[in-house]
C-alpha positions, 0 to 999 in steps of 0.5 A, a space after each residue: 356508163 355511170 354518171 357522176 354527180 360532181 359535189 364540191 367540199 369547199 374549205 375557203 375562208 369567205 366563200 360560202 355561196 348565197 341563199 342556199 337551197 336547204 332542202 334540197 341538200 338536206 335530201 342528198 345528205 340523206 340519200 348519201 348517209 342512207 346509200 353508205 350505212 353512216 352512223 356515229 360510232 367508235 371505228 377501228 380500221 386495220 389493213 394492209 397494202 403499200 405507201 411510200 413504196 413498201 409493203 405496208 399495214 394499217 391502222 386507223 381509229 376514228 370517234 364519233 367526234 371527229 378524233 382520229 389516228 392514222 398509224 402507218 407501218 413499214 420502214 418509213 413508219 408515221 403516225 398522224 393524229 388529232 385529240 379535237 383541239 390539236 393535230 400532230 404528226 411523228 416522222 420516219 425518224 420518230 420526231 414528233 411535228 405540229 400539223 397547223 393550218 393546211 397540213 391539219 385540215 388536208 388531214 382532218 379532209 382524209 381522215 372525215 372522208 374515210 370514216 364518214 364523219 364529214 356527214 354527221 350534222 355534228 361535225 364542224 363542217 359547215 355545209 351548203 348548196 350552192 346555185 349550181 348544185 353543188 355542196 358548199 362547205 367551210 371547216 374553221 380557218 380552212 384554205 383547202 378547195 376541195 370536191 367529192 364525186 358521188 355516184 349519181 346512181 347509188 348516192 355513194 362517194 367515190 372520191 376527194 380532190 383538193 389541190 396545194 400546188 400544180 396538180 390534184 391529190 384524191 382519195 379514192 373509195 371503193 366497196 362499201 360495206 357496213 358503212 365504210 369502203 374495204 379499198 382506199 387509195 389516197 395520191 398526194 403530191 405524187 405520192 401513192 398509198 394503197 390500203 387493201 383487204 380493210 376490217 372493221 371493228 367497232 367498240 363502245 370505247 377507244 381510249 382518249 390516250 390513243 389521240 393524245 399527241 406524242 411529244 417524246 423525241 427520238 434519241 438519235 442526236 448526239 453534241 460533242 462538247 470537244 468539237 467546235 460549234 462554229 464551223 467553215 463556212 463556203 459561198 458559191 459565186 451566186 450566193 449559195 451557203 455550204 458546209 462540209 459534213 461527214 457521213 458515215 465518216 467520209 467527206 462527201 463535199 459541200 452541202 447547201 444550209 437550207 431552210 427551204 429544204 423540208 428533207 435533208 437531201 444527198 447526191 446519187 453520186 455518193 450513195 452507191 459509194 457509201 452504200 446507203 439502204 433504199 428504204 422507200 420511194 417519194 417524190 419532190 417538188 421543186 422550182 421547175 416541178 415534181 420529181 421521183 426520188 428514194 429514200 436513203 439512210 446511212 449510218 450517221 451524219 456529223 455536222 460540226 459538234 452534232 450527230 445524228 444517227 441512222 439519218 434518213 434523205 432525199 437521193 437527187 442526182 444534182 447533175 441531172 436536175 441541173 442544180 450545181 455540183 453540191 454534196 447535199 442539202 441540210 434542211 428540215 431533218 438538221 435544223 429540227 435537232 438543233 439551234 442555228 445561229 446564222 449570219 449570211 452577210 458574214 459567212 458564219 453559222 453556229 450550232 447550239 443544243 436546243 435548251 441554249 435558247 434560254 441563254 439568249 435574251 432577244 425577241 423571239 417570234 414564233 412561225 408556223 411549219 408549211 411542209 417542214 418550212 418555217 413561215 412567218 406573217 408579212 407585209 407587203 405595199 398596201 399592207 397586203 399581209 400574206 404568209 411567206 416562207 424563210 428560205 435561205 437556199 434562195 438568192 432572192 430577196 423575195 419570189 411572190 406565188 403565182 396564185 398570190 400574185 394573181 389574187 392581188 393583181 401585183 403585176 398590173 401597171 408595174 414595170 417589170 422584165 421577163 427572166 426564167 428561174 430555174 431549180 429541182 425539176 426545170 425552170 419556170 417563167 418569172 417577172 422581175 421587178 419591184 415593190 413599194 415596200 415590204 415588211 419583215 419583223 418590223 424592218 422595211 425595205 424600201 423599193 425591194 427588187 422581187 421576183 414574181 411567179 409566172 409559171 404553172 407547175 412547182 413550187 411556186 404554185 403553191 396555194 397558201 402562201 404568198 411566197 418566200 423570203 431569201 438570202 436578199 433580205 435575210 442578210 440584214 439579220 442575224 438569225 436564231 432558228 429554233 425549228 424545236 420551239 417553233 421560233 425565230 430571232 431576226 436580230 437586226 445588225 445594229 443591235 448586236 452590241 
């Protein structure tokens, strides 16, 4: 049996190890760029294989300064690229969306890893052996833990494995040739691509328009000035906000306004009724953990004066997850095309063509997008700062992660009461109790009752965040959400005169 020498890519602000033994890294970096045929080149790759469920081509371009684009093509077809400075990424639906923290450096690890570029002494990752032997390494600002295997007998690397939430995502290679391997396999978050049968092209220039992001969106979204931009309102008994849209021009019953949600979401027992097209397999993850779903696309969707055409979704069955009786979900896919103004204390929401914002004279605080959710910096009692989510599909005021939780030892000497919270792919265990304080676009909320995370698997296992904020808190505001400019207004009740 082989033996695999176990070589660690760490990318954790504050984490280099000490003392470090500097030759002895620099004879296995050298063995490793020796055993794989590295060297400094312009690189295209093209292949075929599978992703999302579906037979697939491949195209990649890779510089030897770290560029790179990833250009994936079926049905669901996707571009990933980053010009050295910026990262960005086109959906299915051909809407272009900024890869930032995490989702960038998950990528940049991807894309190094294939092409090699994390070997070059140039590149931007700082490398290290720690104690034990293993290679420690800190790419700028990065937050993802990550290791390589290395064959112990051909100085080749085998694998990359980092972790987000409850289980490891990889990449795998396999036969090398002329520096680069013919096979790769990548798994993330229970999604699965193969790429096979890889060719290699070299060229003295690639030109620097193929990085550059694209940041044209697609014609897909209509606004009706004869339909009225506020639209009925429902609340559930525990809290839940709905509206009714039609699709494909049937009234599919109430649908959850969700900015927790990063897909738009339909429930099976309208699809085979609507006869919606499966166009790719994915999977989910929720409160209780991972599940399998399809992609279904119909012909429309209307939601008060806007239309978006050949809409993609999620397909959950609701009664099964044992979620609630709800048509659907509207999340990252809606909000992304339009400007929403929300009210959850008054049941009220409006929608707004994007360019209104410039309309609106109120303060305007930028967030990041972690996996197509909006995040927003907080503080917390200690003034312990953290990056929470704003999720408007959760009754909570707040639920803290469990790895934030843990780092900051919150649970000890707190009272607290055991209860168990459940959603897409089961309950989890949870503490309820309460906070000194915690801190939302200056407004503080006193002695807040929170939820903290005790459970293993789903979502809130969630490496990089410290949580996410719910209806609780959000009611105390009137909210803007402008996903296109990457911004929200919290615009507290006694300002709106």
């Amino acid at each position: 049996m082989i033996k695999m020498i176990v070589v660690s890519i760490l990318i954790l602000s504050g984490s280099v190890s000490a003392d470090p033994d500097e030759e002895r890294l620099e004879e296995m970096l050298t063995n490793i760029r020796a055993a794989t045929g590295f060297r400094a080149r312009n690189l295209i790759l093209n292949g075929t294989g599978e992703a999302s469920g579906l037979e697939t081509s491949f195209l990649y371009y890779f510089t030897p300064d770290g560029r790179f684009r990833i250009d994936t093509d079926n049905n669901l077809k996707t571009i990933v690229g980053f010009d050295g400075k910026t990262g960005w990424l086109i959906d299915y639906s051909g809407m272009p969306y900024p890869l930032q923290g995490w989702a960038l450096e998950v990528e940049q690890l991807i894309a190094w890893f294939i092409s090699g570029y994390w070997l070059d002494p140039d590149s931007p990752v700082e490398l290290d052996l720690s104690e034990d032997g293993r290679i420690t390494a800190q790419v700028p600002s990065g937050v993802v833990l990550a290791t390589i295997e290395i064959d112990s007998v051909t100085s080749i690397p085998n694998k990359l494995i980092w972790r987000i939430y409850d289980a490891d995502c990889n990449v795998t290679l396999e036969d090398f040739h002329d520096g680069i391997a013919r096979r790769v396999t990548i798994k993330r978050n229970g999604e699965f691509t193969d790429i096979k049968d890889i060719e290699l092209h070299t060229k003295s220039e690639i030109s620097d328009d193929i990085f550059h992001p694209i940041e044209s969106r697609p014609n897909d979204t209509v606004f009706s000035k004869e339909k009225d931009d506020t639209i009925e309102v429902r609340r559930t008994d525990y809290g839940l906000f709905l509206i009714r849209p039609r699709v494909d021009g049937k009234d599919v019953g109430w649908f959850t306004v969700d900015t927790g949600a990063g897909r738009n979401v339909i429930d099976t027992r309208y699809t085979e009724h609507l006869m919606m097209d499966i166009v790719g397999t994915s999977t989910a993850i929720g409160v209780g953990g991972t599940i399998d779903v399809n992609y279904r696309q119909c012909k429309s969707i209307e939601i008060g004066p806007l239309e978006i055409k050949n809409p993609i979704f999620y397909e959950i069955d609701f009664g099964e997850s044992g979620v609630d009786n709800r048509g659907g979900i509207l999340g990252y896919d809606f909000f992304i095309r339009c400007l929403v103004e929300l009210d959850l204390e008054e049941d009220r929401i409006t929608i707004y063509e994007p360019d209104i914002r410039n309309n609106r004279d109120v303060a305007w605080q930028e967030f990041i997008f972690h996996d197509n959710i909006p995040a927003v910096y907080c503080l917390i009692e200690g003034d312990i700062k953290g990056l929470f989510t704003i999720d408007t599909g959760s009754d909570t005021n707040v639920a803290l992660h469990k790895k934030f939780v843990d780092d900051h030892n919150l649970l000890y000497d707190r009272d607290v009461q055991k209860v168990y919270l459940g959603g897409v792919g089961g309950k989890i265990p949870c503490f309820y109790g309460s906070l000194e304080w915690f801190e939302l676009a200056g407004h503080r909320f006193e002695h807040p009752e929170v939820l903290f995370a005790g459970g293993d698997q789903g979502v809130f296992t969630d490496q990089v965040t410290a949580g996410i904020i719910g209806r609780g808190f959000l009611s105390s505001f009137r909210l803007l959400i402008d996903y296109p400019n990457q911004s929200i207004a919290f615009i507290e009740k006694d300002q709106l005169n």
